[in-house]
C-alpha positions in Angstrom: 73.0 205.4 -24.6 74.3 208.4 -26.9 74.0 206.6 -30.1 74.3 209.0 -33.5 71.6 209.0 -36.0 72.3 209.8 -39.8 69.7 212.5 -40.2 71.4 214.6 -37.5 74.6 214.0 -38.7 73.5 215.2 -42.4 71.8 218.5 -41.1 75.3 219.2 -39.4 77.3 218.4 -42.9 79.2 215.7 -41.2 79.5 212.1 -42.1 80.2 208.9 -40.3 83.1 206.5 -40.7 80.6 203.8 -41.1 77.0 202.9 -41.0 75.8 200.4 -37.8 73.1 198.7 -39.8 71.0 197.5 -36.5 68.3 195.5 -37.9 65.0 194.1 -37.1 65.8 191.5 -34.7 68.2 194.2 -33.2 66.0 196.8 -33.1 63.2 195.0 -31.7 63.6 191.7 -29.7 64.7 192.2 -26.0 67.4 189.8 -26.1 68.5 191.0 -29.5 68.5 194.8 -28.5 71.3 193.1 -25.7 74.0 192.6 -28.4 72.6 196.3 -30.3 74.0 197.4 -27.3 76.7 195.7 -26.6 78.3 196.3 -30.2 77.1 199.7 -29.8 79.1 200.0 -26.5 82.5 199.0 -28.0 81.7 201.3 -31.2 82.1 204.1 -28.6 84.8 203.0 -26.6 87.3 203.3 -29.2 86.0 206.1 -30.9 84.8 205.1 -34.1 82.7 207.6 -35.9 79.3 205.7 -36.5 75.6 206.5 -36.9 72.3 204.7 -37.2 69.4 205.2 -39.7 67.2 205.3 -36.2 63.3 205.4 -37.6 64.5 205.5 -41.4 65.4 201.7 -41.4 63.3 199.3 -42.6 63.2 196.1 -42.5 65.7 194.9 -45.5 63.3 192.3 -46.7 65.3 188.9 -46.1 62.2 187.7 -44.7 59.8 188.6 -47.3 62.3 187.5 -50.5 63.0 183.9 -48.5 59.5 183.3 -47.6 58.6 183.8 -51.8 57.2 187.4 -50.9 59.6 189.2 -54.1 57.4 191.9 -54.4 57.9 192.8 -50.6 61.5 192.6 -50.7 61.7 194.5 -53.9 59.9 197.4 -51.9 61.2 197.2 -49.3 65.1 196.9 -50.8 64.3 199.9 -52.7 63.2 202.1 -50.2 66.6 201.3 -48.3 68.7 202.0 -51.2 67.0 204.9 -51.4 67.7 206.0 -47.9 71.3 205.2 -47.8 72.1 206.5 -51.3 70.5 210.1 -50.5 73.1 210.0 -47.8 75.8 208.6 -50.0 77.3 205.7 -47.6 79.7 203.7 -48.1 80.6 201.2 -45.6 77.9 199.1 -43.5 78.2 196.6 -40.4 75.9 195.3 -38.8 75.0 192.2 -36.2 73.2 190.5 -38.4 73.9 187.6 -40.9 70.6 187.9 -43.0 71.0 191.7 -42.8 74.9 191.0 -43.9 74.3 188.5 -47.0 71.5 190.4 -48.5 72.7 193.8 -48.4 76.3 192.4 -49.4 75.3 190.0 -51.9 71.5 190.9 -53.1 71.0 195.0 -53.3 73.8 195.8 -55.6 71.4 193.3 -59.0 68.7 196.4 -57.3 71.3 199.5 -57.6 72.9 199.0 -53.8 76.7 198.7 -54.0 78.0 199.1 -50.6 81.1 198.0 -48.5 79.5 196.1 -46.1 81.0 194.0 -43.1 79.8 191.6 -40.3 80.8 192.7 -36.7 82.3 189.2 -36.2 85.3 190.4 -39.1 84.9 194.1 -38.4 85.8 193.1 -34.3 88.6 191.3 -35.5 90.1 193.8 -37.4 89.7 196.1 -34.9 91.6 193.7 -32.0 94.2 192.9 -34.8 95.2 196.5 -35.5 94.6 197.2 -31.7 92.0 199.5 -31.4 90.4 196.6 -28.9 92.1 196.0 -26.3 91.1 192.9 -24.3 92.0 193.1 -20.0 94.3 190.9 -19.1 92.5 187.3 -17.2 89.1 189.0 -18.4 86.0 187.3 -17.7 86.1 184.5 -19.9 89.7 183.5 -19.3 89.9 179.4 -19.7 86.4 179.3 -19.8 85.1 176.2 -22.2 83.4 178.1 -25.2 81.8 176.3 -28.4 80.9 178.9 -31.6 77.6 178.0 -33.4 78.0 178.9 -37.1 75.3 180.9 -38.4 74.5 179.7 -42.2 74.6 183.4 -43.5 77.6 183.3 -42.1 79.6 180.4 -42.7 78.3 178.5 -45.6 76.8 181.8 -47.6 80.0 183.7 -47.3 82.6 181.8 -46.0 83.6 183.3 -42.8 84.7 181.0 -40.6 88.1 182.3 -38.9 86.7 185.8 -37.8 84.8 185.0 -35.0 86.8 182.3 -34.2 89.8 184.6 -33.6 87.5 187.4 -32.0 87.5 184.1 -29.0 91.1 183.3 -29.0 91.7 187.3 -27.8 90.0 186.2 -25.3 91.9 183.7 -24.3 88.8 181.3 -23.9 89.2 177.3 -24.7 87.4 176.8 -27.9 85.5 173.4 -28.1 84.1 172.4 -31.5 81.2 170.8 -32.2 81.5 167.5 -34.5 79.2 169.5 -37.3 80.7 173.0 -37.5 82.5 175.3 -40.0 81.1 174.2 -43.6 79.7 170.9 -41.8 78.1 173.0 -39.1 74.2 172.2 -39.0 71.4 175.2 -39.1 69.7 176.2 -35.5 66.3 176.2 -37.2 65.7 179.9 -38.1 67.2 180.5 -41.7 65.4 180.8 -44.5 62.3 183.0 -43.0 61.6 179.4 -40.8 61.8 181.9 -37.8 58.1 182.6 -38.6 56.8 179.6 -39.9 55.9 176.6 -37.6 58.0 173.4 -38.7 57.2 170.5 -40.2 56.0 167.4 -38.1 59.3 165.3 -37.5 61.2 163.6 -34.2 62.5 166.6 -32.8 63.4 170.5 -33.3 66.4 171.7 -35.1 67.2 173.9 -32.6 66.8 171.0 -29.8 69.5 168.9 -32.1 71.8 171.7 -32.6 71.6 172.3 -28.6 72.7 168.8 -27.9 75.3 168.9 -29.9 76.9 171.8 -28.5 76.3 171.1 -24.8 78.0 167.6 -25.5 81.2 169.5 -25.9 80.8 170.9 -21.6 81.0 174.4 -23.1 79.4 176.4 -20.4 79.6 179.6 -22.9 77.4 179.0 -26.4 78.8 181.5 -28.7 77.0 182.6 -31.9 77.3 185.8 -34.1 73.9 186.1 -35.2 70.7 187.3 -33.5 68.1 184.3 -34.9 70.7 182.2 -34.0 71.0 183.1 -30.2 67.1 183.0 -30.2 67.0 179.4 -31.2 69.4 178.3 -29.3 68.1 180.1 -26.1 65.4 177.9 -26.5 67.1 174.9 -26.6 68.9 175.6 -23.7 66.0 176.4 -21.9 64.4 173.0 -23.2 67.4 171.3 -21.5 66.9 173.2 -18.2 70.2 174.3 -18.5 69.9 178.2 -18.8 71.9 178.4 -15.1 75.1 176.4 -16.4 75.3 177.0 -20.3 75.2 180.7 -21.4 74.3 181.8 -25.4 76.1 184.7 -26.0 77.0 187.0 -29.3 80.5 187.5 -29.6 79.7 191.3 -29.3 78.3 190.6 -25.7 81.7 188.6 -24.7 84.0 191.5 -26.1 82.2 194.3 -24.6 82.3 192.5 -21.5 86.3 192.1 -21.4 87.7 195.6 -22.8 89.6 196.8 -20.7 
């Protein structure tokens, strides 16, 4: 794929309309790199002028600060800032929630003050002002679809409706689950529990939070958030389900229906 990188933007004088913060998970897991390039793929279609950091992005330290690592973080967070100051941006989306809540909420106490976005609101403005244009009886036409909400997400920032409305364009039946929007219970990952192994108990999280969505039939699992559709993957599997039941960022369902 021809995606843009910031330094070769700089050293032609030009600057992007936004910054496509990719992320760890993004960068590096193989299913994650999926919805990179999915997201990636609409950026292009309708011509928005983006770039990436490429090899100058490092990890923004979400990990390190909620694992009780603040000295990490602190590094880590100021080496970004550094990065994206030098190049003066502005306005960030990216894929992830952790990525989304810490740059939005915790770099500015360390001297980061950006616009920063989630792809699930960013797509929605973009279908809103109809930029995205969806094809008519696209693939997930009446297909039964439940949305996991990630806790970055919902809870720590109150964005419910966006991806929400990103699955009404296309025109999908959208089945909640009894615990969702600001009742909607963790997969298992937040909190740097990704990398941890849990606690003895009388079941995963993520097995729980499977159940629960494949009780509603959806034969689509929808989430917006990389750790998320990794968790939930699993559970999936667990159920031997992975041929019926799909999990799928909401990046992933839009790229596959433009028209």
């Amino acid at each position: 794929m021809d995606v843009p990188v910031m330094s070769d933007l700089a050293a032609r004088g030009e600057k992007p309309e936004i910054l496509f913060w990719v992320g760890c998970s993004g960068s590096f897991d193989q299913r994650a790199q999926k919805i990179t390039r999915a997201f990636a793929t609409i950026l292009n279609k309708i011509g928005i002028n983006y770039a990436i950091l490429g090899k100058e992005e490092m990890c923004n330290g979400d990990p390190a600060r909620r694992s009780g690592n603040e000295f990490l973080f602190q590094m880590m967070a100021y080496q970004n800032i550094q990065t994206l100051n030098n190049y003066e941006i502005k306005k960030i989306v990216t894929t992830c929630p952790h990525c989304f809540n810490i740059l939005k909420n915790e770099y500015p106490g360390l001297g980061g003050h950006y616009e920063v976005h989630h792809h699930s609101s960013f797509l929605q403005t973009l279908i809103d002002e109809g930029k995205i244009k969806i094809k008519e009886g696209g693939s997930f036409k009446g297909k039964r679809i439940t949305f996991h909400d990630s806790c970055y997400l919902g809870r720590a920032n109150n964005i419910y409706d966006a991806p929400r409305k990103v699955l009404e364009a296309l025109d999908a039946d959208l089945y909640e689950m009894k615990r969702c929007k600001s009742k909607g219970l963790c997969c298992g990952a937040g909190g740097a529990q990704m990398f941890k192994e849990e606690e003895k108990g009388t079941t995963r999280i993520n097995f729980e939070r499977t159940h629960e969505a494949l009780d509603t039939g959806a034969t689509v699992i929808a989430a917006a958030c990389p750790f998320c559709n990794t968790m939930l993957t699993d559970g999936v599997k667990n159920q031997e389900k992975e041929e019926q039941v799909k999990v799928m960022d909401i990046a992933e369902l839009v790229a596959a229906s433009l028209e």
